[in-house]
N, C-alpha and C positions, 0 to 999 in steps of 0.2 A: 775207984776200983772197977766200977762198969765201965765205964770211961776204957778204961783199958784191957777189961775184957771182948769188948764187944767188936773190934777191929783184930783181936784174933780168930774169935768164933766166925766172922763173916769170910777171913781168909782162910781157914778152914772149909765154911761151906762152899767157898770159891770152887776149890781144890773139889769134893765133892761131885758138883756142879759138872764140872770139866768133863768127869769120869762117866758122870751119867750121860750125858750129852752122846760123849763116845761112845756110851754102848744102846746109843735109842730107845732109854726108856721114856723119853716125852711123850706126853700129847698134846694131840695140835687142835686147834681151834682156830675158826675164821671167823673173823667179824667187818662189817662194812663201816668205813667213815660213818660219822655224825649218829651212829646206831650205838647201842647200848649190846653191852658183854660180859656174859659172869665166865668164870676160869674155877672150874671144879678142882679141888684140892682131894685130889685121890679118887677111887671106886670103893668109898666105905661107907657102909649105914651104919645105924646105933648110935652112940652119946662120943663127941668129938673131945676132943684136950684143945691144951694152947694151940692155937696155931697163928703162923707169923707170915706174911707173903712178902718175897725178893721181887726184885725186877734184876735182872740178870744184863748186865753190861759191861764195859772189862771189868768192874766190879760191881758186887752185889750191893744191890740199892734197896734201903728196907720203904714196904710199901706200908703195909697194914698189919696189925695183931689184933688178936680177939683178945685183950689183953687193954681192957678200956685206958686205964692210965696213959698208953700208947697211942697219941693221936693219928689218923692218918697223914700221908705224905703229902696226901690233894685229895678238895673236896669229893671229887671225882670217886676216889675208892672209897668202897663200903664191903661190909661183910653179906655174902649171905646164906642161908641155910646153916649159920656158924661156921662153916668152914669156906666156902668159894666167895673167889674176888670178884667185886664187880663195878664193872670197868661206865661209866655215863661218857656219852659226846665222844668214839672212836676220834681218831687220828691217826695219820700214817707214821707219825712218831711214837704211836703208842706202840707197833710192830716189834716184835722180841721174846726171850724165854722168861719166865717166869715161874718163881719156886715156891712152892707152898711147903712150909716145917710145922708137923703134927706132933706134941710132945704127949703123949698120955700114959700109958706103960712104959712105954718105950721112945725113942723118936723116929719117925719119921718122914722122908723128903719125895715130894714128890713135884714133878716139871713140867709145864704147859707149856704147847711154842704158838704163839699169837701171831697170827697173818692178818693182818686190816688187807685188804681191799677196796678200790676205789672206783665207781664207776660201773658201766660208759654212761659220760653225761655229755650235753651239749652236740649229740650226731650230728653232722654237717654234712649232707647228699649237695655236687654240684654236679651239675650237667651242664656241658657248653652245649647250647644251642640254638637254634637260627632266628627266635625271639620266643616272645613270652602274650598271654592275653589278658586283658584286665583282670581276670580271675585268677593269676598265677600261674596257669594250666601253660606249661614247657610245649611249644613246639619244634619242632626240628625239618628241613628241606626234606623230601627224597634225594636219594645220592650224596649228601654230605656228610662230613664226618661228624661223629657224637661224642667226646672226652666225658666219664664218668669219673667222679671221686669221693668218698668215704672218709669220714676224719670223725673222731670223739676223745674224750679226756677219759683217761681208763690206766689205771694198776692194778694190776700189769696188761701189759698190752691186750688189745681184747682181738679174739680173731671177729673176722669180717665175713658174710656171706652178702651175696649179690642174689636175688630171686626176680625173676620176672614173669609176667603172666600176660599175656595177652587176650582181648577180649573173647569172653566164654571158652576158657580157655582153663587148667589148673596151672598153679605156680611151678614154673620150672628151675632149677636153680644152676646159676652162671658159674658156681665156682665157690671156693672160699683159700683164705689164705689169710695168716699169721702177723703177716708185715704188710703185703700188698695188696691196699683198697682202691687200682684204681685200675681201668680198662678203657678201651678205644674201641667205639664201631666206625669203620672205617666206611661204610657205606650202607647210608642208612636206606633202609626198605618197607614197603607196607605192611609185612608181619611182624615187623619189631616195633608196631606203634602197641603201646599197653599198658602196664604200670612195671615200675624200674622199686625193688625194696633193699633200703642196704640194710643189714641185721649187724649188731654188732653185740659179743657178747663176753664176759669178764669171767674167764675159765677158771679163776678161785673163787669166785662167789656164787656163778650159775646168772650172776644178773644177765639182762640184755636189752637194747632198745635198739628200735628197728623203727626207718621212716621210708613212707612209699611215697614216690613220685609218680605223676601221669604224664606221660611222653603222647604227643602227636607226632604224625608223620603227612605232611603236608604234600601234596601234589597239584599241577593246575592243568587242566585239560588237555585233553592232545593234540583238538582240532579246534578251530575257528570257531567261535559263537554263530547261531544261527539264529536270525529273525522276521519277524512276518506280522501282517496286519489281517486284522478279519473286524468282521462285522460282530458286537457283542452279542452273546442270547439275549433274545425276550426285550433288549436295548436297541436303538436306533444310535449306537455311536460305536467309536471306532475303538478297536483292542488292537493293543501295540504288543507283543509278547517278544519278549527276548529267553535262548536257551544259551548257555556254555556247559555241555556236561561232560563227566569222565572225569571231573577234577573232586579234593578234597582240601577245606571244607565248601561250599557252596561259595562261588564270588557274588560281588555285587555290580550292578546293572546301572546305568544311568542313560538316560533316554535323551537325545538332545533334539531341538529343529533344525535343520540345515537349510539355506550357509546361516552364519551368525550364532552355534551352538548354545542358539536360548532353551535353556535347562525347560524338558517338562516333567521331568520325574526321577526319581534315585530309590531304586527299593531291593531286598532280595530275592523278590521274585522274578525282575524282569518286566511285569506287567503294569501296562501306563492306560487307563480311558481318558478318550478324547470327544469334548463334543463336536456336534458342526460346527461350529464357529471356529474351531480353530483349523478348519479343513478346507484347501483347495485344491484342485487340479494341478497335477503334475508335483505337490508337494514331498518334501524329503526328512526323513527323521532317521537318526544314528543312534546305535544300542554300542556303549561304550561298556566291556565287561573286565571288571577287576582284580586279580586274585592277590593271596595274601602274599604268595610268593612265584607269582605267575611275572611280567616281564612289565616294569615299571609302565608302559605307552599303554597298556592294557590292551585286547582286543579288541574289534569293532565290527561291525554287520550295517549296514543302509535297505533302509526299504522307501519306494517312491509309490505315493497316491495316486489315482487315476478313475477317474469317473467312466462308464460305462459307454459305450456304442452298439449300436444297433442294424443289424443287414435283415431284411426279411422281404418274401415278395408284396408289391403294394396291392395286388388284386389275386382273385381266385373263384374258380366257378364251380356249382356242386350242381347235383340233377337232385333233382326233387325224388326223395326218397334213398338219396345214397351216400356216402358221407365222405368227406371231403380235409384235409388235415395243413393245417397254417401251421409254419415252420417261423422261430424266432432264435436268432445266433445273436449273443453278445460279445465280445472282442475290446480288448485292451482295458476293460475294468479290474482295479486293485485297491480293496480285496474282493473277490467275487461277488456280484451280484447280484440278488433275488431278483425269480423274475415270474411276473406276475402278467394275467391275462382276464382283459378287462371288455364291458360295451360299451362301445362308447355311445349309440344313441337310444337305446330302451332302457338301459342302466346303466347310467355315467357311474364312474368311480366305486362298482360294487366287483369284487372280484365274483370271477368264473369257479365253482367249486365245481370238483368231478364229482360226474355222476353219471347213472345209464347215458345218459344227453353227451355229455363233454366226458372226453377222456384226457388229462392232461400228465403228460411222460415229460422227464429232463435227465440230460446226460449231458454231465458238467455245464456248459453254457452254453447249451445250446436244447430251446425246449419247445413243445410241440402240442398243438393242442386240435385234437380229431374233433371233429362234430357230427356226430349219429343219424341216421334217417334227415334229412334235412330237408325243413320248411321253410318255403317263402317268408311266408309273414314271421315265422317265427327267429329263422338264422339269416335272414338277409340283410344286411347293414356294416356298417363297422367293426371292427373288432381291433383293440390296441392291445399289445404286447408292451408292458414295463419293465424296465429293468434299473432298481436300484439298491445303490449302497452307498455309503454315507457321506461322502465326498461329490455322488448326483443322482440324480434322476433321467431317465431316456425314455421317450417314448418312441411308439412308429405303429401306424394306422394299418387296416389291411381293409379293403373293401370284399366283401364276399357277396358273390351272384349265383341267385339258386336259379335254375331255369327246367322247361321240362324236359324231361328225357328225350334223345334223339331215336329213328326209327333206323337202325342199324341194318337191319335185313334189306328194307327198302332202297338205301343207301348205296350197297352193294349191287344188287341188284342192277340199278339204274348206272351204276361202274361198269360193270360187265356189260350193260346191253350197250353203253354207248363203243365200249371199247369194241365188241363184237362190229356194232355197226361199221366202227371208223375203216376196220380191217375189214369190210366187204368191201365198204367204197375206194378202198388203195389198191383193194385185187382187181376190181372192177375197171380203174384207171390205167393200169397196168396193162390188161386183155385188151383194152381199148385201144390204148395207142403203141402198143409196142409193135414193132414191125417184125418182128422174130417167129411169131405165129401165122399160119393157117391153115386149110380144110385139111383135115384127111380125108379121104376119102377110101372106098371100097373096091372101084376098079382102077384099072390104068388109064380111065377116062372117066368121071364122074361128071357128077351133077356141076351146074356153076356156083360159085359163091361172090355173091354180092360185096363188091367192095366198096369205099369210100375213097378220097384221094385228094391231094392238093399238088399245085406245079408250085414251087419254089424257082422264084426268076422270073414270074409268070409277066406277058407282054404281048400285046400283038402283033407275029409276026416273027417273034422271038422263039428261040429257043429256051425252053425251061426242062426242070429234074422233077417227073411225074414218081412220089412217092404213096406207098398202095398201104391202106391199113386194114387189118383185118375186121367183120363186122358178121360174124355166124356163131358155130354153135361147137364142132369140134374142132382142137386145133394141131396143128402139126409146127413144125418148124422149116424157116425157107434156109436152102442151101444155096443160092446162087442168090444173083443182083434181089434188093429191092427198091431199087428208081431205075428207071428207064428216061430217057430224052428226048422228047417229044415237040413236032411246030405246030404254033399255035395260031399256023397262016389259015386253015380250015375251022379253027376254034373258036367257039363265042368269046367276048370281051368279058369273062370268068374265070375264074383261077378254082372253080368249084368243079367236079368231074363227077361222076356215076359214070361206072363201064363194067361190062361182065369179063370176066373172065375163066379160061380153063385148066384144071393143074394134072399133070402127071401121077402115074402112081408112085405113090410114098411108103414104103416098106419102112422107110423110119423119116426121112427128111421129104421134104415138097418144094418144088420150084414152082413159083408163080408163074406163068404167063398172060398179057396181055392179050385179048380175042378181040 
């Protein structure tokens, strides 16, 4: 008789069911896979009746009664609070309506609609990009493209948000969307290097899981590596320094000898010490710099060794008591050379410190060392100018001569009187023999003036050219003949003459005559 009641009563409650359904008196409830869920049977306090739970599917499916005889359907359901079902280990097939029948007075029904939900589990963030570093840590080129994707297991679909943050920066957010987790940076740049978050979250349950990624954004310098050698501090050996800057993240450096690139160092500094020993004149060393996505051959920089040379004057003279300054130039030393001033005969190998005595100035390679009041015995001798760095050593001697001061007045002096002198004896020479001068005189017949004279041609018998030189005190000038031609058939065997002679008046010119 049950038997055959109980397949009408559920078609009845079917029917029911239907009704209620249509007119939305359900409640709904959510629960998540693998989670546990009771299903309240009505909004009623105080003491319950039978009550019977359906699962509602094209037909109604008896779950559970408070009605002990009544086993459950599955371990799974249980009563609780005497009236609500309760659901252990969700399922997504547990999803459906479900009817709780209250008989106490009266009966009855009331409907729960059960939503399982699932998820997001398993989020998968991909980033194509340009490699990866032993730490995981994504990098990506400047200028190339970056493909983003987002993928999780989720019922119902979970929407997606993309956030990004850049460093000391707050999160910004990319977007969100429903169905579409995936995005292209088509040209990657240096303020898109920072962390990439894809969120993903299951809009019936509230859940969410969200995974951040850190993106780099690589670049390699813009210019050529630069390099250079110097002298270590406080060390007597050689520093190799190599630069590549402008790039991200710092490249690495390898240092070679040329020719024959025998390795002397690989670091990321750049920086290689060398001692002497591995150093000589005119030697070459190459700074090989590599970046992570700078251009397979890497860049390169040479630098060439060079031991020092020396110009200076070999001698120098000071006056005793004034001071006197030796000059030392270096040329062609790489890397620049210390340069040191030494004595070489009262104190070999001690250097020269400034002081009131020595003043010692340098401007770039070239340096200079003054000496003060200077004594004989004290600044006379040697003096050597060093110049080294670590690939040589240069010396060059300088002799310095103290002497005593010269008497400059006196000097002069004796300049002057000889030069005075020399300019009498040329005017004197001149009056002497020039023939262009002589007497003026006061009247148009004066006094005689004593002449001198020689015959050119001179002979006995002969004809010769009697030329007259003047030999007085005022002089005029002759306007007419000065030689006459005279026989020398009356003449002593002499070419030597004394004769007086008289001159006309000379208002500006004088003619000579023979008396």
């Amino acid at each position: 008789m049950a038997a055959g009641i109980q397949p009408r009563v559920l078609v009845y409650l079917g029917a029911l069911l239907a009704r209620w359904v249509a007119a939305g008196l359900e409640a709904a409830v959510i629960g998540e896979v693998h989670e546990n869920i009771t299903l309240p049977c009505g909004d009623i306090s105080g003491p319950r009746g039978l009550v019977t739970w359906y699962r509602n599917d094209s037909e109604p499916v008896f779950l559970l009664s408070s009605n002990s005889s009544l086993p459950p359907a599955e371990p799974r359901f249980s009563l609780a609070n005497a009236s609500s079902l309760h659901i252990e280990a969700l399922s997504l097939q547990d999803e459906g309506n479900y009817t709780c029948r209250e008989v106490l007075n009266e009966t009855q029904w009331f409907q729960v609609w059960l939503q399982v939900a699932s998820g997001p589990y398993q989020l998968e963030v991909n980033i194509s990009t340009t490699g990866s570093l032993p730490n995981g840590t994504l990098y990506a080129a400047q200028g190339s493209q970056v493909d983003f994707s987002c993928r999780s297991n989720s019922r119902p679909s979970p929407m997606v948000e993309w956030w990004f943050q850049a460093p000391h920066s707050r999160n910004e957010p990319f977007g969100n969307n429903l169905t579409v987790s995936c995005f292209t940076l088509l040209l990657m740049s240096r303020n898109l290097q920072g962390n990439y978050t894809c969120s993903a979250m299951n809009m019936l349950s509230g859940r969410h899981r969200k995974v951040t990624t850190e993106l780099l954004v690589y670049y390699p310098p813009p210019s050529a590596p630069q390099c250079w050698a110097e002298m270590s501090p406080g060390l007597f050996k050689l520093q190799l320094t190599c630069r590549w800057d402008g790039g991200y993240p710092d490249p690495d450096f390898l240092w070679t000898e040329e020719p024959g690139s025998v390795v002397v160092g690989s670091s990321k500094l750049g920086v290689e010490m060398l001692n002497q020993s591995q150093l000589s004149d005119g030697k070459k060393f190459k700074c090989v710099g590599s970046h992570v996505v700078g251009p397979e051959s890497g860049a390169s920089c040479v630098v060439q060794i060079r031991s020092p040379s020396l110009l200076s004057e070999p001698m120098k003279t000071c006056f005793i008591g004034g001071n006197v300054t030796l000059t030392c130039k270096v040329s062609g030393a790489y890397p620049s050379a210390k340069i040191l001033w030494l004595r070489n005969l009262t104190q070999p190998e001690v250097v020269i410190q400034p002081n009131s005595h020595y003043l010692i100035t340098q401007n770039g390679q070239r340096s200079t060392l003054t000496i003060r009041n200077c004594s004989q015995d004290l600044d006379e001798g040697y003096y050597v100018c060093r110049a080294e760095n670590p690939v040589g050593v240069r010396e060059v001697d300088i002799w310095l001569s103290v002497k005593e001061p010269l008497n400059i007045g006196g000097i002069v002096g004796t300049i002057v009187s000889l030069l005075l002198l020399g300019l009498a004896i040329i005017s004197g020479l001149m009056l002497y023999y020039s023939p262009v001068f002589c007497w003026k005189g006061k009247d148009f017949w004066g006094p005689s003036a004593y002449l001198s004279g020689f015959l050119k041609g001179c002979g006995w018998g002969k004809e010769a050219l009697l030329c007259l030189h003047l030999k007085s005190h005022s002089i005029g000038f002759f306007s007419g003949s000065r030689c006459v031609t005279v026989k020398h058939s009356i003449l002593p065997n002499t070419c030597h003459l004394s004769f007086w002679v008289r001159f006309s008046h000379c208002p500006l010119f004088c003619k000579c005559y023979i008396d």
